[in-house]
C-alpha positions as CSV (number, residue, x, y, z in Angstrom):
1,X,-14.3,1.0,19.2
2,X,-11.9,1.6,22.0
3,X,-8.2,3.9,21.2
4,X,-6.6,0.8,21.9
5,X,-8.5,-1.2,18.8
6,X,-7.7,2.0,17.1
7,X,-4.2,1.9,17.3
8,X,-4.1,-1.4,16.5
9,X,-6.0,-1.0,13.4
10,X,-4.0,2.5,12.6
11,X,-0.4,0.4,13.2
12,X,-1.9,-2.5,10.8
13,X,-2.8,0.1,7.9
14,X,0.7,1.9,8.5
15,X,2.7,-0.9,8.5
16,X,0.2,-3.2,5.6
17,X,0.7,0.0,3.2
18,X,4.0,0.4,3.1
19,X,5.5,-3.2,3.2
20,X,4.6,-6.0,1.2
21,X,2.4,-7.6,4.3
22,X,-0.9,-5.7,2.8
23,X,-3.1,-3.9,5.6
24,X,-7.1,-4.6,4.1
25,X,-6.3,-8.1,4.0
26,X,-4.9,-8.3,7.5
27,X,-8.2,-6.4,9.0
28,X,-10.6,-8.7,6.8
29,X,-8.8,-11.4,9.0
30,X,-8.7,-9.8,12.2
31,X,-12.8,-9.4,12.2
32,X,-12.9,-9.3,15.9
33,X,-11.4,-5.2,15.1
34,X,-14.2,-4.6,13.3
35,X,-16.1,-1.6,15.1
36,X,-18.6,0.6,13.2
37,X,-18.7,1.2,9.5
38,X,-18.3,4.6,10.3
39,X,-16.0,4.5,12.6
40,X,-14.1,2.6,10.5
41,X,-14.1,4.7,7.5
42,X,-13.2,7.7,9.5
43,X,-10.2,5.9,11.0
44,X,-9.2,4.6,7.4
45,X,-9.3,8.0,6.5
46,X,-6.9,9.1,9.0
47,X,-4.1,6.2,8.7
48,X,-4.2,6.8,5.1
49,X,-3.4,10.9,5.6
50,X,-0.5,9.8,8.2
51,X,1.1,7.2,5.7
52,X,0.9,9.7,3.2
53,X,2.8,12.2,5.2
54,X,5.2,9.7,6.2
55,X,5.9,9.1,2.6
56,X,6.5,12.2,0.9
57,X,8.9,13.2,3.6
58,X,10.8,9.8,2.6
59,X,11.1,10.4,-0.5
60,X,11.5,14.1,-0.6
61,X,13.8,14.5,-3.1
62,X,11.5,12.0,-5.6
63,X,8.6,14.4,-4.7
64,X,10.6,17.7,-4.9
65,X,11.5,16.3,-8.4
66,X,8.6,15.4,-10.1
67,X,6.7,18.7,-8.8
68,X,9.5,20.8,-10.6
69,X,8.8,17.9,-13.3
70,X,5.3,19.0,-14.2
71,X,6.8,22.3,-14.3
72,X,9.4,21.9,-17.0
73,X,7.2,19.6,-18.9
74,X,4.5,22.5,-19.0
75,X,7.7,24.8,-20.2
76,X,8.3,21.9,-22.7
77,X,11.7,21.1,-21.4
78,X,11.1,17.6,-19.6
79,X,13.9,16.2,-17.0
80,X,14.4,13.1,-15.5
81,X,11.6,14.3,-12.6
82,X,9.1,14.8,-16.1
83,X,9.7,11.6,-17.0
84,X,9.6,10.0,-13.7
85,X,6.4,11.6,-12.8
86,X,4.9,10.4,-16.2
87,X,5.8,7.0,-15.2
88,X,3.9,7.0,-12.0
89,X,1.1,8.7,-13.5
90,X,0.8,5.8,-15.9
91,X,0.9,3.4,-13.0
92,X,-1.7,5.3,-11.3
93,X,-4.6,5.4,-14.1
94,X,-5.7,1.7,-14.2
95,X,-5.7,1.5,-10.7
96,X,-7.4,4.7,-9.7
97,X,-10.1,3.9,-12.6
98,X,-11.2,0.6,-11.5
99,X,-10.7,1.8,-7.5
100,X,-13.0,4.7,-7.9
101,X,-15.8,2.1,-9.4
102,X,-15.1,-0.7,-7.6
103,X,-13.7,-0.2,-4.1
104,X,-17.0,0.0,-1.6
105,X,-17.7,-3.5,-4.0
106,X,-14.1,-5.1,-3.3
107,X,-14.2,-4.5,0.1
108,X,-17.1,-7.0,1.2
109,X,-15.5,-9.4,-1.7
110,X,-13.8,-12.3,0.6
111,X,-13.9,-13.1,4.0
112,X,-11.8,-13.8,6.6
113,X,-10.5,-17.6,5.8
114,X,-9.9,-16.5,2.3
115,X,-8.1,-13.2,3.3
116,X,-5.8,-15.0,5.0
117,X,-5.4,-17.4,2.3
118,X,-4.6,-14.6,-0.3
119,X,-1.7,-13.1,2.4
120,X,-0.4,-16.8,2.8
121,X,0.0,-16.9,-1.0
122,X,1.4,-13.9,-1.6
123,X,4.0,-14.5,0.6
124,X,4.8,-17.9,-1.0
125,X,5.0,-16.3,-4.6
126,X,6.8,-12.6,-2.9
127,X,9.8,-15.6,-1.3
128,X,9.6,-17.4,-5.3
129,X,9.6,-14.6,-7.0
130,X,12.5,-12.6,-4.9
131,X,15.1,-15.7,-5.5
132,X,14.1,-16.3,-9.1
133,X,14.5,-12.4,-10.0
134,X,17.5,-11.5,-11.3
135,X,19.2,-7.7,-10.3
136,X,19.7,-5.5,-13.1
137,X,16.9,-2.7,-13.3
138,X,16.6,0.3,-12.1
139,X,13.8,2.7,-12.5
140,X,16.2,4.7,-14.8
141,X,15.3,1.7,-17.2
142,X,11.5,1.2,-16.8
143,X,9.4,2.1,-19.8
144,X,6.0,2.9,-19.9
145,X,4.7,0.1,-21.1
146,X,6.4,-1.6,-17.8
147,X,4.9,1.2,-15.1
148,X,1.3,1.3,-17.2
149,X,1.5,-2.7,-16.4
150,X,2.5,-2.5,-12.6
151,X,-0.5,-0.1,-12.6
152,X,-2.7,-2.3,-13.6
153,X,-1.8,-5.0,-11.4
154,X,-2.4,-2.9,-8.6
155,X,-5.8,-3.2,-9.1
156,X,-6.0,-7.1,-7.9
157,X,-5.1,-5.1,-4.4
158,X,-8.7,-4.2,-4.9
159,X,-9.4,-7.6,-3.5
160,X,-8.5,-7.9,0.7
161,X,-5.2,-9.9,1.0
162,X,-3.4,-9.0,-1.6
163,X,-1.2,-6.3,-1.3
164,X,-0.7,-3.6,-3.0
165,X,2.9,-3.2,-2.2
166,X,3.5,-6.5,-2.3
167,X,2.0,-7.8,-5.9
168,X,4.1,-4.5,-7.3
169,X,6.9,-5.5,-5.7
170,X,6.3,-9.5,-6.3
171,X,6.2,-9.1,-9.8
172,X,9.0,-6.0,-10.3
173,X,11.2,-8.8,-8.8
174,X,10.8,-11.5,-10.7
175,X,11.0,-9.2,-13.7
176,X,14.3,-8.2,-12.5
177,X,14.3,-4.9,-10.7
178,X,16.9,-3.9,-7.9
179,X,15.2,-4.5,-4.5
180,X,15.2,-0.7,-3.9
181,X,14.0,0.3,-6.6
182,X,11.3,-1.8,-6.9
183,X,10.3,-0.5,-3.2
184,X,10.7,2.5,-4.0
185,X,8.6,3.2,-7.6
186,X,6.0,0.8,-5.7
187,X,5.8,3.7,-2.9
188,X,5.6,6.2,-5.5
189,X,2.8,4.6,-7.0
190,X,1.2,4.2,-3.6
191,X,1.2,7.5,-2.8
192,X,-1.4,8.9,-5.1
193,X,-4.0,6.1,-4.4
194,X,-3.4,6.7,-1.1
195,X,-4.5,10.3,-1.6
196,X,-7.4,9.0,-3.8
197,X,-8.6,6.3,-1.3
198,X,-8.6,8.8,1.8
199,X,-10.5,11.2,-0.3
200,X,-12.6,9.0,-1.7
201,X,-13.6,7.3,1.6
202,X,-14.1,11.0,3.3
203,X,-16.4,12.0,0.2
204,X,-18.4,9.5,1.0
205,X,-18.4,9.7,4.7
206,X,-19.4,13.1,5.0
207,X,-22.5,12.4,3.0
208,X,-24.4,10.8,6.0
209,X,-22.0,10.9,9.0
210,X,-21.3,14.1,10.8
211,X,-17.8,14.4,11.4
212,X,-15.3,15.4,13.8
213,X,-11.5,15.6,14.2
214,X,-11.5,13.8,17.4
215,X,-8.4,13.2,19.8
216,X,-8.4,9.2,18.5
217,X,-8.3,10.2,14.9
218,X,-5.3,12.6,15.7
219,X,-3.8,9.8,17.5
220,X,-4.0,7.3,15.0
221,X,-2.9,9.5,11.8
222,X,0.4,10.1,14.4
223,X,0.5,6.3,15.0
224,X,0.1,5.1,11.1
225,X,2.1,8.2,9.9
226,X,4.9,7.3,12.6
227,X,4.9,3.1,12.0
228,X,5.2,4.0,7.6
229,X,7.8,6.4,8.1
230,X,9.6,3.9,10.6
231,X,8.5,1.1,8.4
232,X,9.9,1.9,5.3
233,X,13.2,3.7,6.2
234,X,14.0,0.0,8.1
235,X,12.7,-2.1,4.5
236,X,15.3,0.2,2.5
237,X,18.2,-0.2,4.7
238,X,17.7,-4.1,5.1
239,X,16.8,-4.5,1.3
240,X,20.3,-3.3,0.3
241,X,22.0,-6.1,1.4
242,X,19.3,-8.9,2.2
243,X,16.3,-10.6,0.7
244,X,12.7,-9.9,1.2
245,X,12.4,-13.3,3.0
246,X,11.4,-11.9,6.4
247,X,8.3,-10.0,5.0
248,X,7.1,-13.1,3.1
249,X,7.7,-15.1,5.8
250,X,6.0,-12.7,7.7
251,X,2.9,-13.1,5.6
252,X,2.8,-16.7,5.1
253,X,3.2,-16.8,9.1
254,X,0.6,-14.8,9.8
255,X,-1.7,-16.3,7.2
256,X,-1.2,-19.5,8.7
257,X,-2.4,-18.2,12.4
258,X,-5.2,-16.0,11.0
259,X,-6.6,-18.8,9.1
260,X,-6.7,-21.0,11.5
261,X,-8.5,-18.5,14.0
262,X,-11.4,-18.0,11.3
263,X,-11.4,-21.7,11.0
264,X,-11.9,-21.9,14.7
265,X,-14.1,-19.5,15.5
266,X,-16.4,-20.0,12.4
């Protein structure tokens, strides 16, 4: 794998974890990146520790709040950090369960003319979904009921294609959340699987690959840390006053291309 495949890659899982495009299913249809497993893993692991970066200097303050959260909730005096960290610990569970079992499985699950199909779809239903949603939630409003069952439908991210970001975000819309706010508790729910996923990847990567902090894995950390942070600052600003019609766009664009590259080649 050459620095410039792992840039690409790097930029792809940047940009697919914090925007509703998804990044595993734009790499299960770009094959021709594919490289070694190995190689692979260890640059996985990398992106994922930049994007995480890039995240909790965004959202600081959210961060800053729930950690003094935990701490008042231990005192028994809960805030609104306590309660918004319970929230995203809810959402967290069901996915992190069913990741920690059935990641290595999911990965392998589609290929790529059906990666791209699952990315062409979710940008039709993120463009439905994103007119039919009304605006009148905020994450002051969310109970735990609602954050358990955003959880769980994280785990269908599981599955190359569809995103992560984007089926949180997809379906906080159409129950109808504020645009920034459903980015936002959708990046707070990222960031934790984020954390799991990198550590669960380099668990099992140092357990028959030597490794090595090389200049390319410093490189691309930088790259997908830099592109996130970049990423979602932009996606806040524009979702304030506009739609999330580019990004689904976006995705049902690039769907369209990717699957008809498998098609070809195949």
């Amino acid at each position: 794998m050459t620095l410039l495949d792992a840039l690409v890659i790097a930029l792809i899982q940047g940009l697919g974890e914090v925007l509703p495009l998804g990044a595993s299913g734009h790499l299960a249809a770009l094959p021709l990146l594919a490289g070694t497993p190995e190689g692979r893993a260890a640059l996985s692991v990398a992106a994922h520790v930049g994007t995480l970066l890039a995240l909790m200097i965004y959202f600081w303050r959210e961060v800053g709040a729930m950690g003094l959260g935990v701490w008042r909730l231990a005192k028994g005096k809960p805030d609104g950090g306590s309660r918004l960290f319970l929230h995203v610990a809810a959402g967290t569970v069901p996915a992190a369960a069913a990741g920690w079992f059935l990641l290595d499985r999911a990965a392998g699950i589609v290929g790529p003319v059906t990666a791209s199909a699952l990315i062409l779809g979710g940008g039709l239903l993120l463009l439905a979904c994103d007119k039919l949603g009304v605006t009148v939630r905020r994450i002051e409003h969310m109970t735990f009921l609602g954050s358990f069952s955003l959880g769980l439908l994280q785990v269908l991210a599981l599955i190359p294609g569809v995103s992560r970001t984007g089926v949180t975000i997809t379906i906080a819309r159409l129950l109808g959340w504020e645009r920034q706010a459903a980015v936002r508790f959708s990046l707070l729910l990222a960031m934790p699987l984020i954390l799991g996923h990198a550590g669960r990847t380099f668990w099992g990567l140092s357990q028959h690959a030597r490794l090595i902090l090389s200049p390319d894995l410093m490189i691309a950390a930088a790259a997908a840390g830099l592109a996130s942070l970049v990423a979602v600052a932009a996606m806040m600003v524009w979702v304030e006053r506009h739609t999330f019609a580019p990004f689904a766009v976006a995705r049902i664009v690039f769907g369209v291309v990717a699957m008809g590259l498998a098609l070809w080649i195949g």
